[in-house]
C-alpha positions as CSV (number, residue, x, y, z in Angstrom):
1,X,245.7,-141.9,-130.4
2,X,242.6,-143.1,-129.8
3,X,239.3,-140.7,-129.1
4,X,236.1,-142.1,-127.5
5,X,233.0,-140.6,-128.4
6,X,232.9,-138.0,-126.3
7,X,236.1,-136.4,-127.5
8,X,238.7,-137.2,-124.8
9,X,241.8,-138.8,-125.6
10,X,244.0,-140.4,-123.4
11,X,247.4,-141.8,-123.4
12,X,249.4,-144.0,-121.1
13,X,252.7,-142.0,-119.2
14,X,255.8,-143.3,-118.8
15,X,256.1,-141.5,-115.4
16,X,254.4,-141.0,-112.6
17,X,251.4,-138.4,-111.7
18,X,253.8,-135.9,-110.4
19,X,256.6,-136.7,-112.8
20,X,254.5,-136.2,-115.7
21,X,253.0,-133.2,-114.3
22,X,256.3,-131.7,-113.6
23,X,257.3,-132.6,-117.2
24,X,254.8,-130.7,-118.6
25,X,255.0,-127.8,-116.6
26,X,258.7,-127.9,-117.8
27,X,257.2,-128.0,-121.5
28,X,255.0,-125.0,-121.3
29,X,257.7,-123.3,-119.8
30,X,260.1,-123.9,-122.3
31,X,257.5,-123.5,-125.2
32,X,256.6,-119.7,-123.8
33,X,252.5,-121.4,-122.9
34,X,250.9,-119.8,-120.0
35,X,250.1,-122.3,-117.2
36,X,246.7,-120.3,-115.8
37,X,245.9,-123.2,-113.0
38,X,247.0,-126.6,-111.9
39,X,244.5,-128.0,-110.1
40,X,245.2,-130.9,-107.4
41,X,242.1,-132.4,-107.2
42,X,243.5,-135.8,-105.0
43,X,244.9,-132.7,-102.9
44,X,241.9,-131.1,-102.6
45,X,240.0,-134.6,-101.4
46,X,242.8,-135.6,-98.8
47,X,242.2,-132.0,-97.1
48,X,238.7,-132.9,-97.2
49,X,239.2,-136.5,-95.7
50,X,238.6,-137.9,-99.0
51,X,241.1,-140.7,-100.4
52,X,241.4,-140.7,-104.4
53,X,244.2,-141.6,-106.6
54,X,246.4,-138.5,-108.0
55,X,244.8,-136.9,-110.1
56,X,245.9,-133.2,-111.4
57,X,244.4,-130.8,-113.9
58,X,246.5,-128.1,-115.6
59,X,244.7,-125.4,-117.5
60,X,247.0,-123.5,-119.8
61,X,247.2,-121.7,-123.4
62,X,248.4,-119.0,-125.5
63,X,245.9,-116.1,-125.6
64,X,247.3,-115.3,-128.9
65,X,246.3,-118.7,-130.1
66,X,243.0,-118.6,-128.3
67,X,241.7,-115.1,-129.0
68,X,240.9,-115.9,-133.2
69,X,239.2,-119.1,-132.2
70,X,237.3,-117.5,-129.5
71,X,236.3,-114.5,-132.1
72,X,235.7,-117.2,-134.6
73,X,233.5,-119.7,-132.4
74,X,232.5,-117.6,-129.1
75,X,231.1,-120.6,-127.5
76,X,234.5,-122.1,-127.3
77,X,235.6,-119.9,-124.4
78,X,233.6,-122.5,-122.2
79,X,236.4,-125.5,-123.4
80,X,239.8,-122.4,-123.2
81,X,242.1,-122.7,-122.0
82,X,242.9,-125.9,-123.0
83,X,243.3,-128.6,-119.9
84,X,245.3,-131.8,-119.6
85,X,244.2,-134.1,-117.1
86,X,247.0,-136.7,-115.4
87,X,245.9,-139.0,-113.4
88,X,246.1,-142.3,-112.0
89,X,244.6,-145.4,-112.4
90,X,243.9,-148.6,-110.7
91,X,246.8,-150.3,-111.4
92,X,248.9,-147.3,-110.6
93,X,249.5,-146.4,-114.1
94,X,249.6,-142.2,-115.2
95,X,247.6,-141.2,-118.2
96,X,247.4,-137.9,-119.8
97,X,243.8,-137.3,-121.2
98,X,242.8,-134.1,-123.4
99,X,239.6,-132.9,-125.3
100,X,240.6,-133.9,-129.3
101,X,240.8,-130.8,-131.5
102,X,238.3,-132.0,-133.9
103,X,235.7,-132.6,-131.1
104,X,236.1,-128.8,-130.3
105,X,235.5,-128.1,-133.8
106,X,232.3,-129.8,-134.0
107,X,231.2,-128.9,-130.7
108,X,231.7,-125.2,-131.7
109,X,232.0,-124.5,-135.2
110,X,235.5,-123.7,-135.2
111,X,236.7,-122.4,-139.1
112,X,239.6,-125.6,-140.0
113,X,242.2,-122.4,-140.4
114,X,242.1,-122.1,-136.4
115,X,242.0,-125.9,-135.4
116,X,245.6,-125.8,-135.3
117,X,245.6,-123.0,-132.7
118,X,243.5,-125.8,-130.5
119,X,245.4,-128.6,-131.1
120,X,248.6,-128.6,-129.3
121,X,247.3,-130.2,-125.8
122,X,248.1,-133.4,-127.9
123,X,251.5,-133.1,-129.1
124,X,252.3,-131.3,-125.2
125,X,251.3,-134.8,-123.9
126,X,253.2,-137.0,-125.8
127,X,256.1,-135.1,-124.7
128,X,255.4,-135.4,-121.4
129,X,254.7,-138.8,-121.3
130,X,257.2,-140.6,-123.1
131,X,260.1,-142.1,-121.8
């Protein structure tokens, strides 16, 4: 997948804003991750009078995935929990974008023992954006 230089990586859905949303709420669910927010940020501007395309961020993690890396690299606590952004562009196409796991290790110094522990936001949107 491809990252741009400033670390976010993004990847076509096969579904809709909602549906993919949806999907990956299912997916946390199922794989026991906290969802801590989903933000509606098209929501948010339509009660506002605003008009943008859907666009939805869901903040989630594990805090015992989190806690080392956070103990290991406090400055990392400003990036967790980790976020996937879904949203639409102007075509009407979903993507799923994400900060990479090696950016946050550079960004923060993050040991390679505990980059695992940030990397699932990738392998959670693949599932939730394929067919």
């Amino acid at each position: 997948m491809p990252e741009s230089d400033n670390g976010i990586v993004s990847q076509r859905s096969q579904h809709t804003v909602d549906e993919t949303v949806e999907r990956l709420r299912k997916i946390l669910e199922a794989r026991g991750v906290m969802l801590f927010a989903l933000v509606d940020h098209s929501g948010e501007a339509k009660k506002a009078g605003l008009q943008m395309p859907p666009t939805k961020l869901l903040i989630f993690g594990n805090p015992a995935a989190g806690t080392p890396v956070m103990l290991a690299a406090p400055s990392i606590a400003i990036d967790l929990p980790l976020k996937i952004l879904v949203w639409e562009d102007a075509q009407g196409a979903a993507w799923l974008s994400w900060n990479s796991p090696e950016y946050l290790q550079r960004r923060h110094g993050v040991p390679e023992e505990l980059v695992k522990n940030i990397g699932v936001a990738g392998a959670l949107a693949a599932k939730a954006g394929e067919a």
